[in-house]
TORKOL-4160 file (C-alpha; in steps of 0.2 Angstrom, whole numbers, padded with zeros to 4 digits, m for minus):
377
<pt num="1" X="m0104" Y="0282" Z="0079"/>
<pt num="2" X="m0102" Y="0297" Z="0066"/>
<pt num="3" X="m0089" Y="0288" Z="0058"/>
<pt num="4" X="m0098" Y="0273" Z="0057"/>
<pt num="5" X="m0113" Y="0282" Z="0048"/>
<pt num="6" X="m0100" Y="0292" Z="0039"/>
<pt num="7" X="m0091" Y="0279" Z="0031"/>
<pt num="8" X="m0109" Y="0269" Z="0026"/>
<pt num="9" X="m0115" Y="0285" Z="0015"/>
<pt num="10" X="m0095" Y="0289" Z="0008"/>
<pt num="11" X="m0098" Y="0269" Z="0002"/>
<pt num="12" X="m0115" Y="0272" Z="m0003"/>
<pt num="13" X="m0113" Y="0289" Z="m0012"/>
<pt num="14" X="m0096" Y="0278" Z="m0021"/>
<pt num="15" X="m0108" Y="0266" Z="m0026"/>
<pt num="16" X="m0123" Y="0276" Z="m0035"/>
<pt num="17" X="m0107" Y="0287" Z="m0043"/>
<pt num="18" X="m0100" Y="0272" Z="m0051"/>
<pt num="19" X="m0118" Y="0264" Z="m0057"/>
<pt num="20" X="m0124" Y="0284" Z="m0063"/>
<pt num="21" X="m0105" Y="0284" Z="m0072"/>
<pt num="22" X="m0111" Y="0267" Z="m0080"/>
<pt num="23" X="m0128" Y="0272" Z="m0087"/>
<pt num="24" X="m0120" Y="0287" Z="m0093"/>
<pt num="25" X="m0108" Y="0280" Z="m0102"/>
<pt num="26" X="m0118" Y="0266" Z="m0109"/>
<pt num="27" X="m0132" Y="0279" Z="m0114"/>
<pt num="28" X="m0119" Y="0291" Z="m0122"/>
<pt num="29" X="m0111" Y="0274" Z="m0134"/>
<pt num="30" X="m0127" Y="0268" Z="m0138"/>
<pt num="31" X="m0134" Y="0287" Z="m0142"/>
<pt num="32" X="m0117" Y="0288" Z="m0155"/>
<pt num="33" X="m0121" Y="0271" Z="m0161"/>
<pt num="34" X="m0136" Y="0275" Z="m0167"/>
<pt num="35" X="m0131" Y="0291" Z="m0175"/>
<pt num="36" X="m0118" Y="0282" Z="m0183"/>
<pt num="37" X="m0130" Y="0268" Z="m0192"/>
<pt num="38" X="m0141" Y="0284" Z="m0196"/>
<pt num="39" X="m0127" Y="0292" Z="m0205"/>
<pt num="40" X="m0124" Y="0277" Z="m0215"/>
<pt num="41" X="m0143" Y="0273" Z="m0220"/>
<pt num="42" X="m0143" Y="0291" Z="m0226"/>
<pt num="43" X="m0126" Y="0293" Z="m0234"/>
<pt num="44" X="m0125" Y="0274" Z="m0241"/>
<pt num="45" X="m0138" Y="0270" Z="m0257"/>
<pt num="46" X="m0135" Y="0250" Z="m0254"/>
<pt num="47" X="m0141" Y="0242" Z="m0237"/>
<pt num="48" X="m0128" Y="0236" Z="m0228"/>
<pt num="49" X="m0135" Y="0220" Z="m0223"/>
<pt num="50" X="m0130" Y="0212" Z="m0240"/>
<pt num="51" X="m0112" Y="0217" Z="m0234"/>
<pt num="52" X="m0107" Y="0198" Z="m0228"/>
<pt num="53" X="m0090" Y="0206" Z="m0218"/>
<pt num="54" X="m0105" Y="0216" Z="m0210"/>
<pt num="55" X="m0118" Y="0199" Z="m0209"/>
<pt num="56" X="m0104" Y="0191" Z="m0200"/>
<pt num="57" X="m0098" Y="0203" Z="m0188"/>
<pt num="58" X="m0115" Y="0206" Z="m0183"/>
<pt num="59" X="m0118" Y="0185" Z="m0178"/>
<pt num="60" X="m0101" Y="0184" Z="m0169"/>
<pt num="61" X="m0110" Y="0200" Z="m0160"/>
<pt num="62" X="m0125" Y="0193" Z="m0155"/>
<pt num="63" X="m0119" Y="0177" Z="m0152"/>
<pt num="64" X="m0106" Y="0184" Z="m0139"/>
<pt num="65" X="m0119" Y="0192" Z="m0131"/>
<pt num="66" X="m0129" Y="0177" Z="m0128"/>
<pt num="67" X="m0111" Y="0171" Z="m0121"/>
<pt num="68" X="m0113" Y="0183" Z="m0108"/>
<pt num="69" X="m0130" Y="0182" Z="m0103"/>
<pt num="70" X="m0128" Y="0163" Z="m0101"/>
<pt num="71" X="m0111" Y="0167" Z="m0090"/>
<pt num="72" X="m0121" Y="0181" Z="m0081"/>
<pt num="73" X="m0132" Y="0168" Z="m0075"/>
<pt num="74" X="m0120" Y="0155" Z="m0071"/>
<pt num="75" X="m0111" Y="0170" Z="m0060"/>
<pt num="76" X="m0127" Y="0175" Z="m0052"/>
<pt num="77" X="m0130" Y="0156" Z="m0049"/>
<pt num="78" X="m0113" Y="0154" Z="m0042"/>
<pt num="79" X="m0109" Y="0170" Z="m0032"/>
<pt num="80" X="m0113" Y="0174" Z="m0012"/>
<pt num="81" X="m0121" Y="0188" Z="m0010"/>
<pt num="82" X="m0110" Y="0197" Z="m0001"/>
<pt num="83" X="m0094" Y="0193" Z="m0015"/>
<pt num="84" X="m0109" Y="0196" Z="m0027"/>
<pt num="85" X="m0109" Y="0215" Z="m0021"/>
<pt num="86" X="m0091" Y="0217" Z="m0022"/>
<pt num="87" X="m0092" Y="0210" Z="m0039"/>
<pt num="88" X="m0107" Y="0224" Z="m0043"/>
<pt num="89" X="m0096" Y="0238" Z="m0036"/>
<pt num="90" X="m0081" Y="0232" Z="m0048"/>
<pt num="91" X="m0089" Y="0226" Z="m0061"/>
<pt num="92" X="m0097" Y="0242" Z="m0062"/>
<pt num="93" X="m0081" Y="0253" Z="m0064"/>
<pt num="94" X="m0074" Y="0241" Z="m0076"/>
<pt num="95" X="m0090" Y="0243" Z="m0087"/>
<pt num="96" X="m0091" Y="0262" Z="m0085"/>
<pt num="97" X="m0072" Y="0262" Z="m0091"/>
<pt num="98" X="m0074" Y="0253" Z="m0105"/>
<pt num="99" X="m0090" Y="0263" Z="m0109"/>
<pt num="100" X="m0080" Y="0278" Z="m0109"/>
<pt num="101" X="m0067" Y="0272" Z="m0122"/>
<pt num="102" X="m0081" Y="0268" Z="m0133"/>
<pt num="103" X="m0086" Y="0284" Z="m0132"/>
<pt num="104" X="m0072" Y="0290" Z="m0139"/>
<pt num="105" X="m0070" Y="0277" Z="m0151"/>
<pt num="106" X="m0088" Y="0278" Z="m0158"/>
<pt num="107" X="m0085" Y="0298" Z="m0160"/>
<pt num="108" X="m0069" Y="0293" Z="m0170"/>
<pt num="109" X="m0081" Y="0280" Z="m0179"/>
<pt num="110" X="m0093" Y="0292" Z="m0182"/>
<pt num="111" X="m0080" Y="0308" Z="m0190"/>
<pt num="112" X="m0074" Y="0292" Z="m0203"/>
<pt num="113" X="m0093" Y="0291" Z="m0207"/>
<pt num="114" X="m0095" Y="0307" Z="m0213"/>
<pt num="115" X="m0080" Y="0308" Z="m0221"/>
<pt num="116" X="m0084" Y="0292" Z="m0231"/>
<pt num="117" X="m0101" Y="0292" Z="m0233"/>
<pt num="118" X="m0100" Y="0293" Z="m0253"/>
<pt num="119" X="m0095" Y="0275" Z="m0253"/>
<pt num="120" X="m0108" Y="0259" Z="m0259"/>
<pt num="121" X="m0098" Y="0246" Z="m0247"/>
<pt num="122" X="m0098" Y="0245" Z="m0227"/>
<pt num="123" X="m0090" Y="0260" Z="m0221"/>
<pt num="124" X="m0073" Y="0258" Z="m0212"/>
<pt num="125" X="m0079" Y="0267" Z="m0195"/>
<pt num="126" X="m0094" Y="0255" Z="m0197"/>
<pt num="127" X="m0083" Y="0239" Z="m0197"/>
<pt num="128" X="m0071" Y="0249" Z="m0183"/>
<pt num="129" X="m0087" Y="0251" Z="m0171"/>
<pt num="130" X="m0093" Y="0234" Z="m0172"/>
<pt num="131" X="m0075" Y="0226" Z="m0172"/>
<pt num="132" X="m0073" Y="0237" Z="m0154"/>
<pt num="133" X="m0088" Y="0229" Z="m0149"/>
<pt num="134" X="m0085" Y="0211" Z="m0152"/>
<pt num="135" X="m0068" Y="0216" Z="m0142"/>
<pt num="136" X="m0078" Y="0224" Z="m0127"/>
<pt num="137" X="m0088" Y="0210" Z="m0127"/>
<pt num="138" X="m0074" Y="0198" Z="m0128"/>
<pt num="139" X="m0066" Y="0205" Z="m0112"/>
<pt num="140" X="m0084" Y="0203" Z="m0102"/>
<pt num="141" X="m0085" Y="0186" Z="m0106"/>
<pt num="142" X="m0065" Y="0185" Z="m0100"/>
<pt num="143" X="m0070" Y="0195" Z="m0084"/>
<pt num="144" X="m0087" Y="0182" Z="m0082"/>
<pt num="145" X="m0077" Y="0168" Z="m0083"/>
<pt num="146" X="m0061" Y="0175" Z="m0072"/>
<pt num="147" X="m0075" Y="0179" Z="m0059"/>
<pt num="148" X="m0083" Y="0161" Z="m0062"/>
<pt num="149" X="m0067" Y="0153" Z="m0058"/>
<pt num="150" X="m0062" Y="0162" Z="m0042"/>
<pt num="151" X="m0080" Y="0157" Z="m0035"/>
<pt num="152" X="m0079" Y="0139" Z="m0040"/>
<pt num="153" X="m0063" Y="0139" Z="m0031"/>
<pt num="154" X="m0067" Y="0149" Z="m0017"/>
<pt num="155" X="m0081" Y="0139" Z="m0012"/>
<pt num="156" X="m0073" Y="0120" Z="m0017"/>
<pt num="157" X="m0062" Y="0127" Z="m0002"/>
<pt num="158" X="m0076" Y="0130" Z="0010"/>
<pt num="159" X="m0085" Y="0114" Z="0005"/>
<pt num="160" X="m0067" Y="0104" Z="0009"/>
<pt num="161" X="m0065" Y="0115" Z="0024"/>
<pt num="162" X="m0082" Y="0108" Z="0030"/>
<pt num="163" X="m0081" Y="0089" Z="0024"/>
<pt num="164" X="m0071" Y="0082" Z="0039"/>
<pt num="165" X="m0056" Y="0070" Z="0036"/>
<pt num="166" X="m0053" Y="0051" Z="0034"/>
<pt num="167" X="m0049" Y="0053" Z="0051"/>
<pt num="168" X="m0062" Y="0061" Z="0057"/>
<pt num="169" X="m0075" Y="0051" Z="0051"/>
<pt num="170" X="m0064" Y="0037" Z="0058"/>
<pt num="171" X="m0061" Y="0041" Z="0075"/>
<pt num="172" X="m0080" Y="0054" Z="0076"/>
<pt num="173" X="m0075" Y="0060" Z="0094"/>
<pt num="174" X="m0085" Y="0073" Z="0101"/>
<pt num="175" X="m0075" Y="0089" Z="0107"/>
<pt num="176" X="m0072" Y="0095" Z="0125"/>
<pt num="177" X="m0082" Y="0111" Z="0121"/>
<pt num="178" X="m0097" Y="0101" Z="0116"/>
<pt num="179" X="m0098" Y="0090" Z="0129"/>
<pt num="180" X="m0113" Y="0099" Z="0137"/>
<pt num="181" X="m0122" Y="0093" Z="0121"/>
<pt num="182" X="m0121" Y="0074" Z="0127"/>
<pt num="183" X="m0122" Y="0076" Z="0143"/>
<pt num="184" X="m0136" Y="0065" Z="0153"/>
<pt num="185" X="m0148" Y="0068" Z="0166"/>
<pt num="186" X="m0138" Y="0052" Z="0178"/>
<pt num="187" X="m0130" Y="0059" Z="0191"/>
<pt num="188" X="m0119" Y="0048" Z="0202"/>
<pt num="189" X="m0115" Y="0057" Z="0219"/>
<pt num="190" X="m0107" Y="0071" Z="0207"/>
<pt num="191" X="m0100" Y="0063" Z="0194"/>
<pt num="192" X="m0110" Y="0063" Z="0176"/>
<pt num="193" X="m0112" Y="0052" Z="0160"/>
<pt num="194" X="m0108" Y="0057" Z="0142"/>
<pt num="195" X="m0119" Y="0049" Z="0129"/>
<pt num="196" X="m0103" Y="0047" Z="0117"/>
<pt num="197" X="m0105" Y="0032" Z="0106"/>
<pt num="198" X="m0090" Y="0021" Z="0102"/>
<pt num="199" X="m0077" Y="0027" Z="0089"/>
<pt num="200" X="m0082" Y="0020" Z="0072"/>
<pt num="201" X="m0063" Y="0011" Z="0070"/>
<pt num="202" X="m0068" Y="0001" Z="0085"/>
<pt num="203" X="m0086" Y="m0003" Z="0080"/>
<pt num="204" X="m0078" Y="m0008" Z="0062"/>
<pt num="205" X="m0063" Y="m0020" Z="0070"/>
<pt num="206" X="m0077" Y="m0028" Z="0081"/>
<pt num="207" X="m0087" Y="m0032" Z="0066"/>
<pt num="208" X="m0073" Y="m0036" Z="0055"/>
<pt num="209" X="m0066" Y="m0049" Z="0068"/>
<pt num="210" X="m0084" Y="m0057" Z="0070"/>
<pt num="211" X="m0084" Y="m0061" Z="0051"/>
<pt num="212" X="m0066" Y="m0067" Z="0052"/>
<pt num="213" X="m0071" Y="m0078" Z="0066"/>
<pt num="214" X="m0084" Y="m0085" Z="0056"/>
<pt num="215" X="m0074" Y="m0091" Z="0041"/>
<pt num="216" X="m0059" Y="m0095" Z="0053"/>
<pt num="217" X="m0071" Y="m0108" Z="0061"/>
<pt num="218" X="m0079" Y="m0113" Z="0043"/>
<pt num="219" X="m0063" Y="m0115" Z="0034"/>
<pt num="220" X="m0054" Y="m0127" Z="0048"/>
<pt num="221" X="m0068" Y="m0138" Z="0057"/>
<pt num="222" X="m0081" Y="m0139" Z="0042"/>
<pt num="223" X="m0070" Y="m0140" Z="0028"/>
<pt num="224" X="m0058" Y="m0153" Z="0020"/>
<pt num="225" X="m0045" Y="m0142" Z="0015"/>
<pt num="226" X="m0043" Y="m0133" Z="0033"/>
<pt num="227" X="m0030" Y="m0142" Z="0047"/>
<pt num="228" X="m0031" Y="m0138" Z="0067"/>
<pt num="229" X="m0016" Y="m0137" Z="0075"/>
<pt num="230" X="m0012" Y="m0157" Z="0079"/>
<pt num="231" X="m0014" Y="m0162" Z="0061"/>
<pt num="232" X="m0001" Y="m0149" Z="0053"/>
<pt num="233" X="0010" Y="m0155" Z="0068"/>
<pt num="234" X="0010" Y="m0173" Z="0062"/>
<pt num="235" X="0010" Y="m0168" Z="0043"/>
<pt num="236" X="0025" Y="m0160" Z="0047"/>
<pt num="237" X="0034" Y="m0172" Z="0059"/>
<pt num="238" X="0031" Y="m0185" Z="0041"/>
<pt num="239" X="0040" Y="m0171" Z="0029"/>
<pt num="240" X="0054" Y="m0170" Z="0043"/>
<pt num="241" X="0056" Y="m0190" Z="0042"/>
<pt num="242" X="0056" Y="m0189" Z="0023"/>
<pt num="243" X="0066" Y="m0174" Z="0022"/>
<pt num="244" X="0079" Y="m0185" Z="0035"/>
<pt num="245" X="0079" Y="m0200" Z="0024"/>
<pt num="246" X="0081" Y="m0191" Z="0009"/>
<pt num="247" X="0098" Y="m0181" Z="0017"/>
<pt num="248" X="0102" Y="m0199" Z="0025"/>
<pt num="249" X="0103" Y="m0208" Z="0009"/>
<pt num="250" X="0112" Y="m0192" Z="0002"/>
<pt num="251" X="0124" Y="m0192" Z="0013"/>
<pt num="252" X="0130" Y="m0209" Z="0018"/>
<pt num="253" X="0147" Y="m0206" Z="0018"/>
<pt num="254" X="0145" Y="m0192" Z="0031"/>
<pt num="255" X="0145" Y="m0206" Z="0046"/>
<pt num="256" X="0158" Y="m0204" Z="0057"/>
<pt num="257" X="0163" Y="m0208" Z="0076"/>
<pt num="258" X="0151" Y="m0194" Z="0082"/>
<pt num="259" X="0137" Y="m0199" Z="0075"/>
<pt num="260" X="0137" Y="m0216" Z="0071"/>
<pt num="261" X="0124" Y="m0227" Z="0076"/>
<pt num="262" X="0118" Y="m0245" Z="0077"/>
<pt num="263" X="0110" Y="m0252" Z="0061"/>
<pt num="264" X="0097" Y="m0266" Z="0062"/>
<pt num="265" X="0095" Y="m0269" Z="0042"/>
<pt num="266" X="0098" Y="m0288" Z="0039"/>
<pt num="267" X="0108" Y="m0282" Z="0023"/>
<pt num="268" X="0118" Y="m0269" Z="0032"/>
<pt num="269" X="0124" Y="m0282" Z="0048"/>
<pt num="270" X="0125" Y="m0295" Z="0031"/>
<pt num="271" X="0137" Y="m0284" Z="0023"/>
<pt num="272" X="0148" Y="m0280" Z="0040"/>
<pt num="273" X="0148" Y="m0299" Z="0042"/>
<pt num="274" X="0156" Y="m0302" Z="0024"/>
<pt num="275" X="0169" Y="m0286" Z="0027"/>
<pt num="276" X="0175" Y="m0295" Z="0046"/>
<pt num="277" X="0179" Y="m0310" Z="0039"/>
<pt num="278" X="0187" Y="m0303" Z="0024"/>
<pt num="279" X="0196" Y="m0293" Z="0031"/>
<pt num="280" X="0197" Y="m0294" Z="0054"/>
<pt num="281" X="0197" Y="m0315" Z="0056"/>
<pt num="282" X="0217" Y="m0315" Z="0057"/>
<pt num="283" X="0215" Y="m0305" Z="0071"/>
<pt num="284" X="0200" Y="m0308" Z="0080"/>
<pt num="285" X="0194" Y="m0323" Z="0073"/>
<pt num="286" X="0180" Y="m0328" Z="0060"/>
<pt num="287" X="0166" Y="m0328" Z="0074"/>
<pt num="288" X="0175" Y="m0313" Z="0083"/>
<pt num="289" X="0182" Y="m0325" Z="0096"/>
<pt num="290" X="0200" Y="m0318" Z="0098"/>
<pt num="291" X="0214" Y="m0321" Z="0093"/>
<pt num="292" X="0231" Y="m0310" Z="0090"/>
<pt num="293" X="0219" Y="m0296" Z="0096"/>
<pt num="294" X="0206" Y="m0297" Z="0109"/>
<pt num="295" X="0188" Y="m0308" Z="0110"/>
<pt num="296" X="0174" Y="m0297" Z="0104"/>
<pt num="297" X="0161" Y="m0308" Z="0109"/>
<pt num="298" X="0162" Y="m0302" Z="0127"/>
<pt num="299" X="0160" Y="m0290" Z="0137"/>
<pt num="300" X="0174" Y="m0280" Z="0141"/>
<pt num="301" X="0185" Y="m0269" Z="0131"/>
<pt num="302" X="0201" Y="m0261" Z="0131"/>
<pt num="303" X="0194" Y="m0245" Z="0120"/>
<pt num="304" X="0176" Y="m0244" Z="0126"/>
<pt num="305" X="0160" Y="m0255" Z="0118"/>
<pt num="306" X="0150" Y="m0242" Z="0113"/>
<pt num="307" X="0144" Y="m0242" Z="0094"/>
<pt num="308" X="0155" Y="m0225" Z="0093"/>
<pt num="309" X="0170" Y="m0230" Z="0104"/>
<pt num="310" X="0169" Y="m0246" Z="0089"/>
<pt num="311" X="0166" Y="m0235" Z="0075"/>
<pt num="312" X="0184" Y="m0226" Z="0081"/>
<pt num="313" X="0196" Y="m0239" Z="0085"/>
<pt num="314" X="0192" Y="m0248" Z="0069"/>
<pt num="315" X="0191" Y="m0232" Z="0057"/>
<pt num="316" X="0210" Y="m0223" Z="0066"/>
<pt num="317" X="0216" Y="m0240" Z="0071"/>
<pt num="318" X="0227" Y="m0245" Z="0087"/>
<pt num="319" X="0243" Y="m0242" Z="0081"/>
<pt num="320" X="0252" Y="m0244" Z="0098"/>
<pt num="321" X="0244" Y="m0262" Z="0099"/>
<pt num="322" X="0249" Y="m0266" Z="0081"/>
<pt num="323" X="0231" Y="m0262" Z="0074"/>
<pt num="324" X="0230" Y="m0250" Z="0057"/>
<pt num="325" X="0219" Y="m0240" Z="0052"/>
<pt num="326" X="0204" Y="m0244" Z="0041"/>
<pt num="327" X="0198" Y="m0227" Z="0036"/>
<pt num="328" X="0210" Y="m0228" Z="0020"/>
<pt num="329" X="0202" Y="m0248" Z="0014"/>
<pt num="330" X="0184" Y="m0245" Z="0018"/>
<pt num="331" X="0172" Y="m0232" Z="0016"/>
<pt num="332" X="0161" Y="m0224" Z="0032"/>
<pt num="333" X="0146" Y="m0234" Z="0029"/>
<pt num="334" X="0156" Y="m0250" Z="0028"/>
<pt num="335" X="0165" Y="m0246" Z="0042"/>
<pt num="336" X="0148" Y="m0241" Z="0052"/>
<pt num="337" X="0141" Y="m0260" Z="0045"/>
<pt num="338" X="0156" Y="m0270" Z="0053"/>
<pt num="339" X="0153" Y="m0260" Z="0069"/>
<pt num="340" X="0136" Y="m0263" Z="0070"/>
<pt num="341" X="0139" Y="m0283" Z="0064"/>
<pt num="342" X="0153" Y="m0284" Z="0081"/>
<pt num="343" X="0138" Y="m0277" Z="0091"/>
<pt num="344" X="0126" Y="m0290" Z="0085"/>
<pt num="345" X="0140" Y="m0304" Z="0089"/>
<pt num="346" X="0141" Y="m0300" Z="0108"/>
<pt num="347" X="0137" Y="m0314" Z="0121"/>
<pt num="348" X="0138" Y="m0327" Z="0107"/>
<pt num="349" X="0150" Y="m0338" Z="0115"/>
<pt num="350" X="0160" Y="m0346" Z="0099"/>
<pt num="351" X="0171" Y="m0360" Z="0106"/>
<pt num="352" X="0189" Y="m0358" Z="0109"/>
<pt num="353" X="0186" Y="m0339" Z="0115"/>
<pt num="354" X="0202" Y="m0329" Z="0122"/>
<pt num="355" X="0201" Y="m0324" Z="0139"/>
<pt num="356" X="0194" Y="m0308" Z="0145"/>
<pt num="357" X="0204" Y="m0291" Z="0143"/>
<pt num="358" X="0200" Y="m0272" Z="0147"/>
<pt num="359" X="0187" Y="m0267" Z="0158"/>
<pt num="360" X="0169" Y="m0272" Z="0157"/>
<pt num="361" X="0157" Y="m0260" Z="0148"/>
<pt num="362" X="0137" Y="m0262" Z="0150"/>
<pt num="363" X="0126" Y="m0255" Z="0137"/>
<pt num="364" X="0114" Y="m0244" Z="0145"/>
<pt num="365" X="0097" Y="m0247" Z="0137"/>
<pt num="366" X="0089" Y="m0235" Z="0149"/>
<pt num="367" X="0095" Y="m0216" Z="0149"/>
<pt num="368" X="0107" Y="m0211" Z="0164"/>
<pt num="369" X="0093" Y="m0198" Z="0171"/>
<pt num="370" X="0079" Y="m0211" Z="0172"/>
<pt num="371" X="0088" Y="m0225" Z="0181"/>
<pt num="372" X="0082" Y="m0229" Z="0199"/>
<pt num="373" X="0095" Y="m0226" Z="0214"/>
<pt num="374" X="0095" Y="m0244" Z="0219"/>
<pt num="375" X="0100" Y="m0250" Z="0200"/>
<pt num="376" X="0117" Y="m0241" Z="0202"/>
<pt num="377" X="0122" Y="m0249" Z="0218"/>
């Protein structure tokens, strides 16, 4: 307790020391000061305000100190109270400092007054003093604006440490520890109920979603330009066919014994038709009826019937059974248009057919997987 009360009046008693120390000091320059300006209105015949070294030095004075009285205000404005008692107790003993150097200046100033005090023009110690004054108020208005800076930022940091966060704001929860404040009067065999509203994200996404949902269902059932599901599926089964034609016509010499297939174009089966007889009738006969090799009107074969087990036999040739290979004389489409034209020819009957060879080959019109047990039997 004693040193509590201690402590209180040694920072009292510093306090009144460092604000007497000021007056005295400020007391004791102005008291010089005005002996000074005496000394010269005595000493000097010509007035010194047609001096303009002196006219001028005296505006920057004034003006400076309107400088600091308009600082002084905007520190008073800005400043706590309690920095703005700290600042009092240094301020203070800044100013009393610098009172005292001007005390010694001034008496300086004054001894070069009376030693020159035969001379018409502003006196030297005259244009010292007022030049140490323009350069004491010079360092206020640096301390003022030091001291306005460090408030401005100290309190731009408390006003960030109080604004919450992005995240904050987002998510808005209310702490453990505060709990009690949103606690209702419902009591359910013990357990309690919290007043806590929904976090703004979610209330924000709920809303979002409802306005998407509104344009969604504008854009695609009342609009032109919006497709459901079912139309961009057939839009795109179209650009498939035309994108398959297109690589189909592209690529027409790509047919081989994998991926042949039966064509049903009049042309094409016309175009087999002329390449058969051009070239297959010594063999087979002009209708296909048989000859050195076997009937192809039937249906049984020695190398399978199907459009690709065709396709082969005519493009790599039989060689074992004196047939050549093709592949060299016609191209893949051609060679794809005569099997398919042999295909068309089947059951015809020409007259004079050769006799059956090979084994016979149905054509499945119905895939394996769907046919009925009784069909196979």
């Amino acid at each position: 307790m004693k040193n509590s009360v201690t402590n209180n009046f040694q920072r009292k008693q510093n306090r009144f020391n460092k604000f007497l120390l000021t007056i005295i000091g400020f007391l004791i320059g102005t008291s010089l000061f005005a002996q000074s300006v005496n000394g010269l209105e005595v000493n000097n015949s010509s007035s010194v305000f047609g001096n303009l070294i002196f006219i001028t030095l005296l505006s920057v004075i004034i003006l400076l100190l309107m400088v600091i009285l308009a600082l002084g205000k905007v520190l008073i404005a800005t400043a706590a109270n309690s920095v703005r008692k700290k600042i009092n107790e240094k301020g203070l003993g800044i100013i009393a400092l610098i009172s005292l150097m001007a005390l010694s200046k001034t008496s300086h100033a004054q001894e070069i007054i009376a030693s020159q005090n035969s001379l018409p023009e502003l006196n030297s110690g005259l244009l010292y003093l007022m030049l140490l004054i323009i350069g004491f108020e010079i360092l206020v208005v640096i301390i003022l604006l030091s001291s306005i800076r460090s408030f401005a930022k100290t309190k731009a940091l408390a006003i960030a440490k109080l604004k919450p966060s992005l995240f904050e704001k987002l998510n808005a929860s209310v702490p453990i520890e505060k709990e009690t404040d949103i606690l209702l009067d419902h009591n359910y065999d013990g357990i309690h109920e919290l007043d806590n509203d929904l976090p703004p994200w979610w209330k924000y996404g709920f809303y979002l979603s409802i306005v998407f949902a509104v344009i969604y269902l504008g854009y695609y059932h009342f609009t032109p330009s919006g497709e459901l599901q079912i139309a961009e599926y057939n839009k795109s089964i179209q650009a498939a066919g035309l994108e398959k034609a297109e690589f189909e016509k592209n690529n027409l010499n790509n047919v081989n014994e994998s991926n042949a297939t039966l064509l049903t174009d009049k042309a094409e089966i016309a175009n087999g038709e002329t390449i058969f007889k051009q070239n297959c009738f010594a063999c087979h006969g002009k209708f296909g009826e048989g000859g050195v090799g076997p009937n192809l009107t039937d249906d049984f074969w020695l190398h399978g019937g199907s459009i690709k087990d065709i396709f082969s036999s005519i493009k790599y040739g039989i060689p074992d059974k004196g047939m050549k290979s093709w592949q060299a004389d016609l191209s893949a489409i051609q060679i794809n248009e005569v099997t398919s034209y042999i295909k068309t020819i089947r059951g015809s009957r020409p007259a004079n057919g050769k006799a059956a060879q090979g084994d016979m080959f149905v054509e499945l019109k119905t895939p394996i997987g769907s046919l009925k047990k009784d069909s196979l039997q």
